[in-house]
One Martini backbone bead per residue (centre of mass of N, CA, C, O) as a GRO file, in nm:
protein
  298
    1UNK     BB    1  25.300  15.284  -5.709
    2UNK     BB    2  25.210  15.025  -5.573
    3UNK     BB    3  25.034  14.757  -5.576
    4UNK     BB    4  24.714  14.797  -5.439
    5UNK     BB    5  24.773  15.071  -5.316
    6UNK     BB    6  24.586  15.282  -5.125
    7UNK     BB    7  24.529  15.646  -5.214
    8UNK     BB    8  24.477  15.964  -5.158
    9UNK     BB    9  24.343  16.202  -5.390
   10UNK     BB   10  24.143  16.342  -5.266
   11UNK     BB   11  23.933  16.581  -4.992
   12UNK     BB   12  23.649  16.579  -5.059
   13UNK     BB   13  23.391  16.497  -4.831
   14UNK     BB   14  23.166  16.298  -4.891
   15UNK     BB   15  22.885  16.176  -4.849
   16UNK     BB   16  22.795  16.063  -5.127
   17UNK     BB   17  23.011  15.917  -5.317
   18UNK     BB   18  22.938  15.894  -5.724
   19UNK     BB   19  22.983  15.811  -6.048
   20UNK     BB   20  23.235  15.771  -6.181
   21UNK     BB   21  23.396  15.943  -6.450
   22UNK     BB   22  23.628  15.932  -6.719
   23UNK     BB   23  23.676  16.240  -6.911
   24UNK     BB   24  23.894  16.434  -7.142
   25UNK     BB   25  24.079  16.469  -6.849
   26UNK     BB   26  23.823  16.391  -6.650
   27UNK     BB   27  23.720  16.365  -6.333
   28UNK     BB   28  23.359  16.254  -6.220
   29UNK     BB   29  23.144  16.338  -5.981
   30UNK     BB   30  22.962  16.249  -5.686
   31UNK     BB   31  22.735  16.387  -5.460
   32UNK     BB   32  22.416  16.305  -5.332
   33UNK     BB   33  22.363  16.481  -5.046
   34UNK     BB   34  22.487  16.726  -5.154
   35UNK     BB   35  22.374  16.842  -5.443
   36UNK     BB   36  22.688  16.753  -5.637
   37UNK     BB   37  22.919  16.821  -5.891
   38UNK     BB   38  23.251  16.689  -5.972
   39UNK     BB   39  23.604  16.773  -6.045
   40UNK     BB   40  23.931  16.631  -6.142
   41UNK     BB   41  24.288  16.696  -6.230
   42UNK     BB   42  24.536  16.529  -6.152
   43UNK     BB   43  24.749  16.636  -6.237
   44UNK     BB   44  24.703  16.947  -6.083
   45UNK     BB   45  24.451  16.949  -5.870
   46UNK     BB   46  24.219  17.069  -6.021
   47UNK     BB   47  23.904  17.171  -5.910
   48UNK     BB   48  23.527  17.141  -5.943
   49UNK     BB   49  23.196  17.276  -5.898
   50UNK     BB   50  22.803  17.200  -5.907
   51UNK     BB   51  22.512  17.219  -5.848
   52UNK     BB   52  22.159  17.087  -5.741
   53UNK     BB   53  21.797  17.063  -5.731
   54UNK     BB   54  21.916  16.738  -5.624
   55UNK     BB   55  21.951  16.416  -5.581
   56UNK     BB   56  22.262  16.310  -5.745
   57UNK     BB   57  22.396  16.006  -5.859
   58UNK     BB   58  22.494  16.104  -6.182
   59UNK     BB   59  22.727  16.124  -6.452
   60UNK     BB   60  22.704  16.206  -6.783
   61UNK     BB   61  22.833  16.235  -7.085
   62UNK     BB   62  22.766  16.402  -7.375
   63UNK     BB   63  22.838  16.381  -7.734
   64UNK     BB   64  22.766  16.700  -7.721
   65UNK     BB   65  22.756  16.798  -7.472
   66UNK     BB   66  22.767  16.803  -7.140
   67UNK     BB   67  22.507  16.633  -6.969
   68UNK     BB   68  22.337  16.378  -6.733
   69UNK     BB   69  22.104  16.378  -6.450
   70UNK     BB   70  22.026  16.188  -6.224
   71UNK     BB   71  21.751  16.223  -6.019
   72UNK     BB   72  21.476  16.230  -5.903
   73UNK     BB   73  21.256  16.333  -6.130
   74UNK     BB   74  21.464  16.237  -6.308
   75UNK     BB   75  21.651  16.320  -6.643
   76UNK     BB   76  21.913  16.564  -6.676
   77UNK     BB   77  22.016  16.849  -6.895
   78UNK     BB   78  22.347  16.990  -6.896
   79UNK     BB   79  22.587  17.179  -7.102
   80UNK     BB   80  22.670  17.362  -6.836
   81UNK     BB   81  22.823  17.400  -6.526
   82UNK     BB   82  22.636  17.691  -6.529
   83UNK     BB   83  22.379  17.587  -6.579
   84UNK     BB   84  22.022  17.505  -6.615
   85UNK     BB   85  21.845  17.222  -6.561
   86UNK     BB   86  21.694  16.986  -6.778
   87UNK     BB   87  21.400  16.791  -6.863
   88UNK     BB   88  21.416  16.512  -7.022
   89UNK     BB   89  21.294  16.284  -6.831
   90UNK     BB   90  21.027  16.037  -6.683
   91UNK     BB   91  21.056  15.696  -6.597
   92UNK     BB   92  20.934  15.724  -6.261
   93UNK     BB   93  20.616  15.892  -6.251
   94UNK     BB   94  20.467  15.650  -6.110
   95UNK     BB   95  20.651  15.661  -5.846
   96UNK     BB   96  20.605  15.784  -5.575
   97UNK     BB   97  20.962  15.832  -5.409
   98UNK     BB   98  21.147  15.826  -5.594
   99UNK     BB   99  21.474  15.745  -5.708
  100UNK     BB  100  21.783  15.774  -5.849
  101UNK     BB  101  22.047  15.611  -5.934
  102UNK     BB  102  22.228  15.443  -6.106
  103UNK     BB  103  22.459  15.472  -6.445
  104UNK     BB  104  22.478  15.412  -6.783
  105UNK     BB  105  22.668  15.341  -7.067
  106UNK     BB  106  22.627  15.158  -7.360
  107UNK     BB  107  22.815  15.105  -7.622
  108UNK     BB  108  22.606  15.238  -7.813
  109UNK     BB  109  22.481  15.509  -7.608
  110UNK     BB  110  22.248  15.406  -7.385
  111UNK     BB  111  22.092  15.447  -7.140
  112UNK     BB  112  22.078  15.386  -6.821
  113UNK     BB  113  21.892  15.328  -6.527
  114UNK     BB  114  21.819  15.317  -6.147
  115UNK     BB  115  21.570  15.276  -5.927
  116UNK     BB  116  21.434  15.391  -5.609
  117UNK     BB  117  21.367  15.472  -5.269
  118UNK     BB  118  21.398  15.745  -5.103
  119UNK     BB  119  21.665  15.763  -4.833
  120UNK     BB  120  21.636  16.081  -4.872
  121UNK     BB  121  21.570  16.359  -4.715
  122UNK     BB  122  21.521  16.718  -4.706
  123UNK     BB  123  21.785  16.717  -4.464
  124UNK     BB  124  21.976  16.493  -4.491
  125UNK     BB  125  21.875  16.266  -4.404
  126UNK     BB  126  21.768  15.961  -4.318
  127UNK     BB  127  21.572  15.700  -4.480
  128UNK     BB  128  21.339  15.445  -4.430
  129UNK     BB  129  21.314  15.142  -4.569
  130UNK     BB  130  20.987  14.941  -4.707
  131UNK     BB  131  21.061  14.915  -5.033
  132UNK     BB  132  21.046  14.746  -5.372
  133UNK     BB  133  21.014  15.026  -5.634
  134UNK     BB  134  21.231  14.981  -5.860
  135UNK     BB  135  21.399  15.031  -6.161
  136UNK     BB  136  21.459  14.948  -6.508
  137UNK     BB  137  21.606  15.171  -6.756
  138UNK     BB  138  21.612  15.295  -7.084
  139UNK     BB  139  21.773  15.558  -7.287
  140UNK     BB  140  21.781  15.686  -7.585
  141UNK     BB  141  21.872  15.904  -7.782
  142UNK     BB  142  21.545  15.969  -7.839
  143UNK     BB  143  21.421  15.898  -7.559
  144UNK     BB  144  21.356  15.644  -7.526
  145UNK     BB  145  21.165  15.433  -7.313
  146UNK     BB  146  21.254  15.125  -7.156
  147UNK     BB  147  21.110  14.876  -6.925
  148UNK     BB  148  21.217  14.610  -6.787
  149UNK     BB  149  21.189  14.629  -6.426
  150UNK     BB  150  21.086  14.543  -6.095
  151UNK     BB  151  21.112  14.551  -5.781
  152UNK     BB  152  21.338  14.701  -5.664
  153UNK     BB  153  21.590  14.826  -5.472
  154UNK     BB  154  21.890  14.886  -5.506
  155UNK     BB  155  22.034  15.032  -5.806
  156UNK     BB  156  22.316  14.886  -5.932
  157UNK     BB  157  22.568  14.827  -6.150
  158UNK     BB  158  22.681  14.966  -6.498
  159UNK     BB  159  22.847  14.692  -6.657
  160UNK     BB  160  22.994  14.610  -6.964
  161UNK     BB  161  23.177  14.400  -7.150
  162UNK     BB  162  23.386  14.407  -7.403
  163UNK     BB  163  23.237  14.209  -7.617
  164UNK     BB  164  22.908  14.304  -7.573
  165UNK     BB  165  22.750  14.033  -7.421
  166UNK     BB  166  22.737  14.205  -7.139
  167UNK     BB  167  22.528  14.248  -6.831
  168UNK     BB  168  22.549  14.405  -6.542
  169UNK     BB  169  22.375  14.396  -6.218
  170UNK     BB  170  22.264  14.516  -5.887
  171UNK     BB  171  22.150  14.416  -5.548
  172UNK     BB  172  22.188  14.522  -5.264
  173UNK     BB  173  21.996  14.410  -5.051
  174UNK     BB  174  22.088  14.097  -5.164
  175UNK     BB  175  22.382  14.119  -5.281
  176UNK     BB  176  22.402  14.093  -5.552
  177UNK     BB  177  22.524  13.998  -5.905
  178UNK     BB  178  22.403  14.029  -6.220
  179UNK     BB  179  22.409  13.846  -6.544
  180UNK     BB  180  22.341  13.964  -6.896
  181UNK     BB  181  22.252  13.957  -7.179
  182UNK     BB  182  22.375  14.096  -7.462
  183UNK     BB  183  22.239  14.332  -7.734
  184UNK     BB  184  22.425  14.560  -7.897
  185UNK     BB  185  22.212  14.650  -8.124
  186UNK     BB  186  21.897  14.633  -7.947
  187UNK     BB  187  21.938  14.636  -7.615
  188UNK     BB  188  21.908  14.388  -7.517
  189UNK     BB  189  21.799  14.132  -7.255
  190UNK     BB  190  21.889  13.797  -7.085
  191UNK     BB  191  21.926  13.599  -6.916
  192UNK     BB  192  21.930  13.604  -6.617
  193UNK     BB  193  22.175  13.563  -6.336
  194UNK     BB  194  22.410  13.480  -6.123
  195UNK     BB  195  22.697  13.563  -6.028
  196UNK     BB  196  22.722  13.665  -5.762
  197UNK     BB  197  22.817  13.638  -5.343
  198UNK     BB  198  22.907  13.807  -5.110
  199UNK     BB  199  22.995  13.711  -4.786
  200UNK     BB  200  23.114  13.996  -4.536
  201UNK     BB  201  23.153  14.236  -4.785
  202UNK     BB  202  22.929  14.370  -4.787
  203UNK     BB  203  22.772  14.565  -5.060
  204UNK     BB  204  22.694  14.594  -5.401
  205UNK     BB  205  22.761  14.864  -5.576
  206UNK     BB  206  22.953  14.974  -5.790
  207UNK     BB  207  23.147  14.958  -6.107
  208UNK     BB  208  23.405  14.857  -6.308
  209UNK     BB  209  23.571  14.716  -6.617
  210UNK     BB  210  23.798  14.531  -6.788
  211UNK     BB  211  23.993  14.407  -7.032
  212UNK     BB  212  23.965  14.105  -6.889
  213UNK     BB  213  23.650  14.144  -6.760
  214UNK     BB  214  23.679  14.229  -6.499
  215UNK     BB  215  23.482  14.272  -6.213
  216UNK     BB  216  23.482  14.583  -6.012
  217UNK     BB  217  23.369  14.587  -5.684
  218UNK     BB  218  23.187  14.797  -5.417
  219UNK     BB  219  23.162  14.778  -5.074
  220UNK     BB  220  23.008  14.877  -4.910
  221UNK     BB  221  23.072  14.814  -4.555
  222UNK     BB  222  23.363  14.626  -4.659
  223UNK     BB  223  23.628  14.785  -4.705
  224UNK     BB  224  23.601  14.681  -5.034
  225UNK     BB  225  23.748  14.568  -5.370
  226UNK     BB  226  23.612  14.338  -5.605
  227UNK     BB  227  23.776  14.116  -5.834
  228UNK     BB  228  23.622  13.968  -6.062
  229UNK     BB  229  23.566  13.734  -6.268
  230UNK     BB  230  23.369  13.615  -6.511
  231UNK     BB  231  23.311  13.341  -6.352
  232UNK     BB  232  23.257  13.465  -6.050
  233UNK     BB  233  23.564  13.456  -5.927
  234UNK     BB  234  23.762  13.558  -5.732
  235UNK     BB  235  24.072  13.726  -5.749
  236UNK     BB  236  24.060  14.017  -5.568
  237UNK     BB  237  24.154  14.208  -5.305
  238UNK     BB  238  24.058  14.597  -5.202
  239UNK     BB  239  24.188  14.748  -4.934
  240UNK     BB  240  24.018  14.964  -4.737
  241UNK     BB  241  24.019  15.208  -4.494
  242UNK     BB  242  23.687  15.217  -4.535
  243UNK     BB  243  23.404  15.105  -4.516
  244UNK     BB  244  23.228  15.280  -4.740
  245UNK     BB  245  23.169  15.179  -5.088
  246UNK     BB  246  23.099  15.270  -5.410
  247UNK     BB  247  23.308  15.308  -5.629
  248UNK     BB  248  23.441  15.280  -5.973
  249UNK     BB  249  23.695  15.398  -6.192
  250UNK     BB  250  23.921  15.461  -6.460
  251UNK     BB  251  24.215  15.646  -6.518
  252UNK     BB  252  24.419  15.796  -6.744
  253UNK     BB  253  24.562  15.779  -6.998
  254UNK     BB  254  24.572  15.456  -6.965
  255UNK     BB  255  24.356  15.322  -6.758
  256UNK     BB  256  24.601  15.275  -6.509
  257UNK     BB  257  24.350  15.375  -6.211
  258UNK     BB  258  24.206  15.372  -5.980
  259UNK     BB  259  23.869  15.526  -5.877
  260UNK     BB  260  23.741  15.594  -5.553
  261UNK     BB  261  23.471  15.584  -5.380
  262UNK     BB  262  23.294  15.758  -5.046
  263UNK     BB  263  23.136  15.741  -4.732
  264UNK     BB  264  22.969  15.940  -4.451
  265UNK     BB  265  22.697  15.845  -4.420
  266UNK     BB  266  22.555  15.775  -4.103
  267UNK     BB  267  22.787  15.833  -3.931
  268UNK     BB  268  22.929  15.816  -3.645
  269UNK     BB  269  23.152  15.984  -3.439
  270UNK     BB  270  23.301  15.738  -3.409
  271UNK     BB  271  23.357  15.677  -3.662
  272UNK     BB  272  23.470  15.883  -3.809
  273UNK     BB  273  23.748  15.876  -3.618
  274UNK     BB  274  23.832  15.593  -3.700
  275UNK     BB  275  23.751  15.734  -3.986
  276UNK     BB  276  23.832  16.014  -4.147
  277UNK     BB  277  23.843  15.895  -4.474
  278UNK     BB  278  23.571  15.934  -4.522
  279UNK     BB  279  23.435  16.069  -4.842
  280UNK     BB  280  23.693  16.022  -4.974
  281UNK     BB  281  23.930  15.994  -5.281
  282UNK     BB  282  24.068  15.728  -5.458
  283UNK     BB  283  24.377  15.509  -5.524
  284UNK     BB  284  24.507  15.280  -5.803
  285UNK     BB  285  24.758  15.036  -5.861
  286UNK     BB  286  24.602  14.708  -6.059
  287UNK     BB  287  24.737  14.592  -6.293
  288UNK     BB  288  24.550  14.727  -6.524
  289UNK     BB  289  24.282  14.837  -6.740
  290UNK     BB  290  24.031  14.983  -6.908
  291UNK     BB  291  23.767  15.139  -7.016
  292UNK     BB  292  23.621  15.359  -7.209
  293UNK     BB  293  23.421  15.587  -7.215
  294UNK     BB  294  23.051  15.642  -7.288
  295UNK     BB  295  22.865  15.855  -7.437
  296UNK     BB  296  22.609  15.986  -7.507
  297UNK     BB  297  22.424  15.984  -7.816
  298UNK     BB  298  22.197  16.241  -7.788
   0.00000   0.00000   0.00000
């Protein structure tokens, strides 16, 4: 595969598809408005699916096996993919009205997690946001929840510098992309200041790190994936076939393959038309390798 070309993994059809995460020799991730969590073997092509009885976010991976679903009420944890999710914490109950979005595991092993007004009806079409209500959530491996942040819109891209002192976090509604120190010891934030704004390209999704530091983030609307260099200033653009990009991670043995979600929610028959394959699961060859993912600790 030359550098840079995007081909297409697997023909999803994700209505929004997110949450990639590559873990023991397999990507993961979710469809949120389908209701359902997907597995994929690229070396042989064989996938898997299982449903979810809420609209899940984002899929993590955890340290003794099994799962944590980030979904509306709550942090879900289910053991195996034909198990019956259990209720871990409800982070945000007291804001009826929210569900979870994006989520991430820290260098040591703890779950981050960013709340929303959900966006999306009991009938999976589109609902119309009125309000700023998501909020920024730690969840310990003892299951202690600790609240950083309120008033957010939607919460996006959890991804850590390589050397465990940066943690990304995306601002959708506002454009942002926001990088604060992080104490890898004590699992603290603090000096928030503004990384990125990029104007023209879509608003900034899902996110994830390489070896170089570099973040590469997702534009919803903007059909394409941006590479910042640590210093917030573009290093390249990688042109994507769709408008709607959600997310991405590394995969393969090696780390050396970009792997983007995208979606077609929302999108009118016309807008379909003309990109058919919105939805699908896509790869790229970007001449870096990633991090590896980090289990959940609990």
């Amino acid at each position: 595969m030359a550098r840079d070309k995007v081909e297409r993994l697997v023909e999803s059809a994700d209505l929004v598809g997110e949450g990639p995460v590559w873990y023991s020799g397999l990507l993961y991730w979710v469809d949120i408005v389908g209701k359902v969590v997907k597995s994929l073997d690229p070396e042989t092509g064989a996938m898997d699916s299982w449903p979810t009885p809420e609209f899940v976010s984002a899929v993590i991976p955890r340290r003794d096996g099994g799962f944590l679903l980030p979904m509306v009420s709550g942090i879900f944890q289910q053991s195996t993919a034909d198990g019956t999710p259990t209720l871990c914490c409800s982070p945000d109950a007291a804001r009826p009205g929210n569900r979870f979005n994006d989520a991430g595991v820290d260098p040591r092993g703890r779950l981050w997690a960013g709340s929303m007004q959900n966006n999306i009806n009991d009938d999976a079409t589109p609902r119309e946001m009125d309000r700023w209500s998501g909020a920024l959530f730690r969840i310990d491996p003892d299951r202690t929840v600790t609240e950083f942040e309120t008033g957010l819109g939607i919460a996006n891209t959890f991804a850590w510098s390589p050397d465990e002192t940066r943690f990304y976090f995306a601002e959708t509604l506002d454009g942002s992309i926001h990088v604060y120190d992080f104490d890898a010891d004590s699992g603290e934030i603090a000096a928030k200041r503004l990384f990125a704004r990029t104007e023209g390209r879509g608003a900034p999704d899902g996110s994830c790190v390489d070896v170089d530091g570099c973040l590469w983030n997702a534009r919803f609307g903007g059909g394409v994936v941006i590479r910042y260099r640590p210093d917030g200033e573009i290093d390249r653009i990688l042109e994507m076939p769709v408008p709607n990009v959600t997310s991405c991670t590394f995969i393969g043995p090696r780390l050396d393959r970009l792997a983007i979600t995208t979606a077609r929610f929302g999108m009118s028959a016309t807008e379909l038309d003309r990109y058919p394959d919105a939805g699908h699961l896509f790869v790229a060859d970007v001449g870096t390798q990633g991090l590896a993912t980090v289990p959940f600790a609990g």
